[in-house]
C-alpha angles and dihedrals in degrees: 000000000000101000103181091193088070086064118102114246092237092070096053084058098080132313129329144219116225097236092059082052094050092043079061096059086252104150123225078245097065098041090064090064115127082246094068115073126215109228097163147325105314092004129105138177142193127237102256146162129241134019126317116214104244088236087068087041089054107045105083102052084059088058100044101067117034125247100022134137142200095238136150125032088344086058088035087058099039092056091054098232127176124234135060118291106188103234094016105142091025117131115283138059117250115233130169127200120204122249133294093017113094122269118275109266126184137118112282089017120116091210122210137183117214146151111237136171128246092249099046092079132057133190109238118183100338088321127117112211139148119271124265086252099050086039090061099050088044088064098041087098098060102036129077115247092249079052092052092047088049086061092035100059089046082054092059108028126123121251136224110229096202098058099029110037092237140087097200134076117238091253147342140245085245093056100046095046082053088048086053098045099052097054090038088164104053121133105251087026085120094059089039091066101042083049101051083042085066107039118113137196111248115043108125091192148010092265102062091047081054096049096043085053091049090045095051101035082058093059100255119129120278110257135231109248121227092323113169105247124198104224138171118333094000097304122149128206128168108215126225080232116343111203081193090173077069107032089237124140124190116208115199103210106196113175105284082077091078097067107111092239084045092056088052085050103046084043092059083045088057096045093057100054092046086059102048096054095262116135110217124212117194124211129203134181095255095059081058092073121110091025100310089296098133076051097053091038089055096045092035086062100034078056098046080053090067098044092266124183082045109075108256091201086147085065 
């Protein structure tokens, strides 16, 4: 008799391979009960409630066939990037196979065949996926050049340790223009290249990527991103974009502002700059319609009230 209390915890969590099954002194038996599911050739699952996170519905279909790989916009997904991948979400799991072996085919899997280094995957949790880097350039092909810089900005961008339990980006310049050197003829590698051309230190979202291209590809000058800025009286604040020539700082308000404790805060903010002769834009979703332009439109005048395009050093 089928007793799913006898079944380790561990295969409740997500699918299964059989040999993990098996590894548990679960018989073949056992595994053919109406209460195991059949996913695909060599993977079970138990009839459970509730969502499963895509990265435990993917790991075993990177363990049943060697040399395989999440990859793609699974790996993409999984890694939690910003910035709009066309098809991302859609039905099937992405799985790459190294070359020469054969690409991945079973039934729910979006097979590739690729050539990958041995550092460019890593095994996560029992999964085995590319790495952030080699994701990035893999969906290159797919994704418009403003999209790439998006993901690659979250990829170098400084953390900060205190919220996010680490002290180093993701990557470095350095690291993507090797990634890109060493699979010259792949296809996206073009806007690869523009995009990491374009990529920056200092954006904290996708907005603000979005909102500095905007703002460059308008004319305007290119801002300074989230740099620590001595004001009035010994205060610091670190600017969205500071335009500091100028004296003019861009906040970029997402939807956390509008927490009660997060309006008192941005207020004081405010407040700072005003007194110590800055001028603040801020910026909403809604000015990022019609390709920023209400944004540009809004930075572009609160420049031009400060002379810009002539430098206002004396400021």
């Amino acid at each position: 008799m089928f007793q799913p209390r006898r079944i380790p915890d561990s295969l409740f969590a997500g699918p299964f391979t059989v040999a993990e099954a098996c590894a548990a002194n679960i018989s073949y038996g056992k595994l053919r009960h109406a209460d195991v599911l059949r996913l695909s050739r060599g993977i079970k699952s138990m009839k459970t409630e509730g969502d499963t996170s895509l990265a435990l519905l993917t790991r075993p279909y990177t363990l049943v066939t060697g040399y395989s790989t999440a990859s793609h916009a699974t790996a993409f997904e999984i890694w939690e990037f910003p910035g709009f991948l066309p098809g991302a979400g859609d039905p099937g799991i992405h799985i790459a196979r190294q070359f020469p072996h054969t690409t991945p085919r079973r039934v729910g899997v979006v097979g590739h065949r690729t050539q990958f280094w041995d550092d460019e995957v890593e095994f996560l949790d029992g999964l085995w996926i590319t790495t952030r880097v080699r994701t990035w350039l893999d969906c290159a092909r797919k994704m418009s050049i403003d999209e790439l810089v998006v993901v690659a900005d979250h990829l170098l961008r400084i953390p900060r340790p205190a919220f996010e339990g680490r002290t180093r980006p993701y990557a470095t310049s350095d690291q993507l223009a090797a990634m890109l050197d060493r699979h010259w003829g792949t296809p996206g590698i073009r806007k690869a290249r523009e995009a990491l051309a374009m990529a920056r230190v200092g954006s904290d979202s996708a907005p603000e990527t979005r909102l500095r291209l905007a703002v460059v590809r308008a004319g305007l000058p290119e801002p300074e991103l989230n740099v620590p800025t001595r004001l009035a009286n010994g205060v610091e604040r670190s600017p969205d974009q500071a335009f500091r020539d100028y004296r003019v700082a861009v906040e970029y308000e997402g939807d956390h502002h509008s927490g009660a404790d997060q309006v008192v805060r941005d207020i004081t903010r405010d407040e700072d700059y005003l007194h110590s002769g800055w001028l603040v834009v801020r910026i909403s979703k809604r000015h990022m319609a019609n390709e920023a332009r209400p944004a540009v439109d809004k930075i572009g005048e609160a420049l031009r009230s400060r002379g810009w395009p002539r430098r206002a050093t004396h400021l």
